[in-house]
MDAnalysis code that builds the backbone (N, CA, C; Angstrom):
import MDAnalysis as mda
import numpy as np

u = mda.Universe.empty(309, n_residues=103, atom_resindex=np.repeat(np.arange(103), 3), trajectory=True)
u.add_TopologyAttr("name", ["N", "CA", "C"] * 103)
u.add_TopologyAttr("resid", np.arange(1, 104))
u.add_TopologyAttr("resname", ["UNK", "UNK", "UNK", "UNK", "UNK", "UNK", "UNK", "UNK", "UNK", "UNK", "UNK", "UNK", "UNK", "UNK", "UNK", "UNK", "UNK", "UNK", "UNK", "UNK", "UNK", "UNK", "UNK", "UNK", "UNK", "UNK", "UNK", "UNK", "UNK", "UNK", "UNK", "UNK", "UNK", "UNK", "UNK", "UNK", "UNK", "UNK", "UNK", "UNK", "UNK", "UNK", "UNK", "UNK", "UNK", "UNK", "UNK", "UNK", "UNK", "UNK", "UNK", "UNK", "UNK", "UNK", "UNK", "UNK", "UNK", "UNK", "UNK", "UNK", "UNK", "UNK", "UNK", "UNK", "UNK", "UNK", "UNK", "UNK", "UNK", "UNK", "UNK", "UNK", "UNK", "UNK", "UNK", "UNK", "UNK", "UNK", "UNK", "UNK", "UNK", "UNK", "UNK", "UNK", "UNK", "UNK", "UNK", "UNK", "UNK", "UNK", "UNK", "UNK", "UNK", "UNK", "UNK", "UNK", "UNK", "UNK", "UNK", "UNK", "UNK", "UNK", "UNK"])
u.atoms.positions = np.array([
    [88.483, 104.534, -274.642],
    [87.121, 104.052, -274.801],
    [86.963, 102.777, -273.982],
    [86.035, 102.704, -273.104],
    [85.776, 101.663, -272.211],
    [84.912, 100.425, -272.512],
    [84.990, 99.487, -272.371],
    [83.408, 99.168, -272.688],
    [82.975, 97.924, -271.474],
    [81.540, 97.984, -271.700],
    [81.049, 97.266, -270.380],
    [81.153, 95.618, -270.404],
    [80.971, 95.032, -269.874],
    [80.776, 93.647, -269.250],
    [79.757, 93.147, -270.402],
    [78.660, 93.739, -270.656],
    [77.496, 93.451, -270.961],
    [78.194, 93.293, -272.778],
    [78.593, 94.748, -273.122],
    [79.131, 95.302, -274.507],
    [80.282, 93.663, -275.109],
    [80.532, 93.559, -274.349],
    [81.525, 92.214, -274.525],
    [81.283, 90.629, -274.963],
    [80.740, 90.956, -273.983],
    [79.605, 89.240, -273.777],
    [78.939, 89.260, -275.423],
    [77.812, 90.610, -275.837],
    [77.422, 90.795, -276.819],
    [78.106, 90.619, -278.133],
    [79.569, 91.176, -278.662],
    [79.903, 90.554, -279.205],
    [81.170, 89.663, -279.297],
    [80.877, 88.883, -278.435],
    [81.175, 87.234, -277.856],
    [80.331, 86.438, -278.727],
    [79.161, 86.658, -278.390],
    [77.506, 86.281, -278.527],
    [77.490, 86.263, -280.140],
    [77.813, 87.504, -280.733],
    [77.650, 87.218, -282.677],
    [78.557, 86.967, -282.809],
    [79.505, 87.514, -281.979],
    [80.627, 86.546, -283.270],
    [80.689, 84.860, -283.235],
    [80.183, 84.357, -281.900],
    [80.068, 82.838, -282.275],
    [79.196, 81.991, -282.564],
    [78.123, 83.151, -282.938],
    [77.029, 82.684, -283.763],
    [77.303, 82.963, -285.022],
    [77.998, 84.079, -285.498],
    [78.664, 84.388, -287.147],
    [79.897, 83.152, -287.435],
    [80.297, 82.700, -286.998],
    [81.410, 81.473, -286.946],
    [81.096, 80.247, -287.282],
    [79.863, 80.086, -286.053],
    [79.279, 78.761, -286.461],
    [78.216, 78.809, -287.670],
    [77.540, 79.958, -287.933],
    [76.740, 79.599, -289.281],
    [77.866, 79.762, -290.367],
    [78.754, 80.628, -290.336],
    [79.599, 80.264, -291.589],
    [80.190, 78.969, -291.572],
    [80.570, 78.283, -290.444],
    [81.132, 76.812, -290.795],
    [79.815, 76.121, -291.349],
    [78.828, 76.341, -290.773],
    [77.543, 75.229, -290.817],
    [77.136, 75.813, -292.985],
    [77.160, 76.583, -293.253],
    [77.013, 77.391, -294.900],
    [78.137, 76.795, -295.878],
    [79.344, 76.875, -295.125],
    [80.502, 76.804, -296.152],
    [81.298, 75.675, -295.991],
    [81.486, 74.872, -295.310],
    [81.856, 73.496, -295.220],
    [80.677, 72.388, -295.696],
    [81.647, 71.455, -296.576],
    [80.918, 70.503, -297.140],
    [81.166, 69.201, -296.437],
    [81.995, 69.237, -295.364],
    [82.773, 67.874, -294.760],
    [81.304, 68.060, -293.698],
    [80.711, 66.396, -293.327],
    [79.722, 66.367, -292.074],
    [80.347, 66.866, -291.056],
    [81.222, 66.096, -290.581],
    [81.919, 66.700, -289.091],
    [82.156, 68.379, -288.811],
    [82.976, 68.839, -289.745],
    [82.545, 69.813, -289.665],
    [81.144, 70.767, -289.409],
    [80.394, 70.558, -290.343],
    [79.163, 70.909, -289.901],
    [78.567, 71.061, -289.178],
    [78.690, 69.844, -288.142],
    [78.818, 69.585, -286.572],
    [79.312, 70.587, -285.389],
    [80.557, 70.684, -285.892],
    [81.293, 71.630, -285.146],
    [81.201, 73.251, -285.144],
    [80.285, 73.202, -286.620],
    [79.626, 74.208, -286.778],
    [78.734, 75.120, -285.842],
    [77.691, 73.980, -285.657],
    [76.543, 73.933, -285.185],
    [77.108, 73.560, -283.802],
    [77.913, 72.694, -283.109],
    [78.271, 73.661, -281.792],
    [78.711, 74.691, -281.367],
    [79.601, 75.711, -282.163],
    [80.086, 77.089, -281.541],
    [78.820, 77.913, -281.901],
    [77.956, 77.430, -283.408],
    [76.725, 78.203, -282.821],
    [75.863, 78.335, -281.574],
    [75.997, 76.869, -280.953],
    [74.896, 76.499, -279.839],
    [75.695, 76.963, -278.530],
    [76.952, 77.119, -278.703],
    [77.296, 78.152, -277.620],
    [77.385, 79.252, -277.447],
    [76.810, 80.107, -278.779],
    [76.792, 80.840, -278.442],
    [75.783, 81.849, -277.874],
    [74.458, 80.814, -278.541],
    [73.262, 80.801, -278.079],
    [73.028, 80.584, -276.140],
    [73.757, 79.899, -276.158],
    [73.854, 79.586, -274.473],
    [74.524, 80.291, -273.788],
    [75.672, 81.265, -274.312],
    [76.083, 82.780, -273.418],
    [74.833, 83.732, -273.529],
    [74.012, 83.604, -274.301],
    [73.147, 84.551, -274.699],
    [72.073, 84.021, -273.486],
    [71.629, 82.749, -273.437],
    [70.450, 82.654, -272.476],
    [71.139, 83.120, -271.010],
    [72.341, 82.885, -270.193],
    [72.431, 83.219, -269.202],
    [72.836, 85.286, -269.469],
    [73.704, 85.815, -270.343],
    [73.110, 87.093, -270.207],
    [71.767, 87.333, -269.935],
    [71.029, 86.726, -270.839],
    [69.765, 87.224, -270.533],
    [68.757, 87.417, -269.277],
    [69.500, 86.245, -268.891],
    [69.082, 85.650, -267.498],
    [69.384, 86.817, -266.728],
    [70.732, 87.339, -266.680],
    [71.632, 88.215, -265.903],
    [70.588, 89.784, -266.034],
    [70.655, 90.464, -267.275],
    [69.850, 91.284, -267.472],
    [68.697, 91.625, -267.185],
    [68.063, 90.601, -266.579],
    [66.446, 90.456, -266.378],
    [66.635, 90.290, -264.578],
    [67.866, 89.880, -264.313],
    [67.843, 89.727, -262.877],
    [67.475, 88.151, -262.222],
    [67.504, 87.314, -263.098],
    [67.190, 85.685, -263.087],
    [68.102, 85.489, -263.341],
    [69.458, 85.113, -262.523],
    [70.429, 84.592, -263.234],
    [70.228, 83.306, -263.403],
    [69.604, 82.657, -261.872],
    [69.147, 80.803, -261.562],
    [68.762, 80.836, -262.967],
    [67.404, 81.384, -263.623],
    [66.338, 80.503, -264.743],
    [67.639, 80.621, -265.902],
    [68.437, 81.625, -266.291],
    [69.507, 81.665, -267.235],
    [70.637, 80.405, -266.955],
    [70.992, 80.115, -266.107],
    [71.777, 79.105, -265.816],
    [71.440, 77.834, -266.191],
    [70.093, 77.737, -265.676],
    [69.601, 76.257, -265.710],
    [69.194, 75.755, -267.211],
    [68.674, 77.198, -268.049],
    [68.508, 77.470, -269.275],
    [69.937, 77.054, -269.905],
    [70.859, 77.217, -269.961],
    [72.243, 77.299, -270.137],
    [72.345, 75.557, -269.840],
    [71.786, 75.204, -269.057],
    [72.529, 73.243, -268.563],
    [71.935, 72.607, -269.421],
    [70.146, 72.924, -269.525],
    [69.325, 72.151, -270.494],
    [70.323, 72.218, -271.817],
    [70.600, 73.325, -272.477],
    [71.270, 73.696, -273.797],
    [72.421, 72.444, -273.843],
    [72.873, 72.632, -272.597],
    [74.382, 71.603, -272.575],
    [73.962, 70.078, -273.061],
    [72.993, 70.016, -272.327],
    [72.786, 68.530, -272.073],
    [71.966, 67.889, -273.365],
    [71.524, 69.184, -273.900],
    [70.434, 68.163, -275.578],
    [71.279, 68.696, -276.785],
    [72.252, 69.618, -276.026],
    [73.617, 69.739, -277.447],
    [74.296, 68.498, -277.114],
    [75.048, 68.318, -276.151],
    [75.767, 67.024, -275.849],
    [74.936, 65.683, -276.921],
    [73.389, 65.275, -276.386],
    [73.101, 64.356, -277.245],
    [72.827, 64.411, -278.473],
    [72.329, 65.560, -279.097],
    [72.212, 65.931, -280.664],
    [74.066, 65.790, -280.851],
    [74.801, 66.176, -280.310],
    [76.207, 65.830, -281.276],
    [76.677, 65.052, -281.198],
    [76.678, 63.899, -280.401],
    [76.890, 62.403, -280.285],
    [76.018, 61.473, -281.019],
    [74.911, 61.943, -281.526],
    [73.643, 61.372, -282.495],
    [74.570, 61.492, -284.050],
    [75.095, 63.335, -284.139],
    [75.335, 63.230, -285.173],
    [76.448, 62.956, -285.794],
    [77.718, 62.462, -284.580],
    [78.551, 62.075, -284.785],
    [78.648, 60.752, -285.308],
    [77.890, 60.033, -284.731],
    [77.661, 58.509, -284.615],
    [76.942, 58.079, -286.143],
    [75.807, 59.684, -286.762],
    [75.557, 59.073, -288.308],
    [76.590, 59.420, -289.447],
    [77.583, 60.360, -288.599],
    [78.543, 60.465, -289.590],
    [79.480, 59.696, -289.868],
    [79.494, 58.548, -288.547],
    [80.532, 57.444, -288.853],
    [79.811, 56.094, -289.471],
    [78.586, 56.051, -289.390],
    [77.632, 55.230, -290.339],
    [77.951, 55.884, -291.452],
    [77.692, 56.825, -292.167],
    [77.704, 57.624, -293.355],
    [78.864, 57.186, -293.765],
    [79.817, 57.420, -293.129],
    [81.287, 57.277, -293.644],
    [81.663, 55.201, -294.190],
    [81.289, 54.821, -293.009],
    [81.594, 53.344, -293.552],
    [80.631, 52.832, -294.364],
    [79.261, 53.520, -295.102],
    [78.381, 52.959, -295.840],
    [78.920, 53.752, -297.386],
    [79.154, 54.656, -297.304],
    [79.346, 55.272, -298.595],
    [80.993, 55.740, -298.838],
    [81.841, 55.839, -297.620],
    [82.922, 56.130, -298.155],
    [83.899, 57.428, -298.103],
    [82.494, 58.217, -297.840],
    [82.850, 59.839, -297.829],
    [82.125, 60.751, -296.657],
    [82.679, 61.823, -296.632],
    [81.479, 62.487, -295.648],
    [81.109, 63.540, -296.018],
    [81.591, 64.052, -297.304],
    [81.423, 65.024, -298.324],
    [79.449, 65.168, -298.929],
    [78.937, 65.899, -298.287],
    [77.713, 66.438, -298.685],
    [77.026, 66.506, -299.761],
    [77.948, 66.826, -300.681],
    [77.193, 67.083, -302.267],
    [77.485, 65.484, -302.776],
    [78.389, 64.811, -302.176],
    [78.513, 63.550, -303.095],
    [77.204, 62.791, -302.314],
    [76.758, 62.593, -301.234],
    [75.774, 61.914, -300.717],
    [74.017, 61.975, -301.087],
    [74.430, 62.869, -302.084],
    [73.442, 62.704, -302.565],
    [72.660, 61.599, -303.259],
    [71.881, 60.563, -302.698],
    [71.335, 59.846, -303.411],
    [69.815, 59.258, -304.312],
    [69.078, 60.648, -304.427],
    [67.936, 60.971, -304.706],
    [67.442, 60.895, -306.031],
    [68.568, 60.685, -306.924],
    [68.218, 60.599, -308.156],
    [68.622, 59.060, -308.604],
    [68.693, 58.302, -307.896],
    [69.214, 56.512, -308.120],
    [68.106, 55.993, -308.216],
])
């Protein structure tokens, strides 16, 4: 049984979008979460240049693919940076304990 280029990429594509929402669901640590939400966002970004590829635009898929890089890069350095605030203000980086809504 053979399978194509395309068949591959595809599940490339869920499984590291099934990876990262289960880290981003089932981890209670911030950082994690994080790391979550990047193997999701890559996997979203094999998906825009397939798409690109499929449609015969590889350029608009590519460039689609750099933007992704470049506002994941600053969303995870944003959220790295409140997780190390988080951490030296409260102590923990544990989710359910940060709760402070009922004080």
């Amino acid at each position: 049984m053979t399978f194509s280029t395309q068949n591959i990429v595809m599940v490339v594509i869920i499984g590291l979008l099934g990876i990262g929402l289960y880290g981003v669901l089932i981890s209670r640590n911030l950082i994690k979460v994080v790391v979550g939400l990047q193997v999701a966002v890559k996997g979203a970004m094999i998906a825009f240049v397939l798409a690109g590829r499929l449609n015969g635009k590889v350029d608009l898929g590519q460039s689609m693919a750099l933007t992704v890089i470049v506002a994941d890069t600053i969303v995870a350095v944003v959220a790295l940076a409140l997780a190390v605030q988080v951490r030296r203000k409260f102590g923990t980086l544990d989710i359910k304990s940060l709760t402070t809504l009922r004080r």
